[in-house]
C-alpha positions in Angstrom: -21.2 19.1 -0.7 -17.4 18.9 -1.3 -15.9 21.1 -4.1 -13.5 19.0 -5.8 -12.1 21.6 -8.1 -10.6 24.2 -5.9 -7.2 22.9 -5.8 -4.6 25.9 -4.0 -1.6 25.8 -5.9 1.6 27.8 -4.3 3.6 28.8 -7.2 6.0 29.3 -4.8 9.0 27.7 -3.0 8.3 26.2 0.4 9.5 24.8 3.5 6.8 21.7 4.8 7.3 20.7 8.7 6.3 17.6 9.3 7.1 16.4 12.7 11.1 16.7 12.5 11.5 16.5 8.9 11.6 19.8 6.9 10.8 19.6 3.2 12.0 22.0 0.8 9.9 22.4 -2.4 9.5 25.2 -5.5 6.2 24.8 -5.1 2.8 22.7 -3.7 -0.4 21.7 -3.9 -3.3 21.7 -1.6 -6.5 19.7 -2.2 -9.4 17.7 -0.4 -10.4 14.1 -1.3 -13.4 12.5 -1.9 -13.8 11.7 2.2 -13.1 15.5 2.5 -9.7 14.5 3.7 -7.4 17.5 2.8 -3.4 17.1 1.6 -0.9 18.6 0.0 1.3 17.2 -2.7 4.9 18.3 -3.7 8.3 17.2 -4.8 11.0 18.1 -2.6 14.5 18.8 -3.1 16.0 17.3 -0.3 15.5 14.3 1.8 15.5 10.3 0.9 12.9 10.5 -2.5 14.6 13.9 -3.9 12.4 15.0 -6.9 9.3 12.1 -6.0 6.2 13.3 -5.6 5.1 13.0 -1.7 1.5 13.5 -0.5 0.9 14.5 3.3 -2.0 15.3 5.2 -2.4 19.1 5.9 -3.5 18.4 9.9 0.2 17.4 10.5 2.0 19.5 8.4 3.3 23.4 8.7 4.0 24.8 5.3 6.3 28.2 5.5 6.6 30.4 2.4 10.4 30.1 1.4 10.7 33.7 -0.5 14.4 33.8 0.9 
């Protein structure tokens, strides 16, 4: 059984890879879907949709902690 309630939240700022885009965010969060599909939603401050929420699938992502 899936636990849908353990959401990872990184109250942090970030840097998400995906492919050749790089996302900067303050922070993200990481969950799994019903099909136990798991993603990570955040609003970036840079790119085409500043400050829209975007939702990516973790498998083709690389998230970086951005302390710096």
């Amino acid at each position: 059984m899936i636990d849908l309630e353990k959401n990872i939240k990184l109250d942090y700022p970030v840097i998400i890879k995906y492919g050749e885009d790089a996302y900067y965010a303050d922070r993200a969060e990481v969950f799994m879907d019903e099909h136990g599909v798991q993603w990570i939603k955040f609003k970036p401050r840079n790119g085409y949709q500043i400050g829209k929420e975007h939702m990516l699938r973790t498998q083709l992502i690389t998230v970086i902690r951005n302390d710096g």
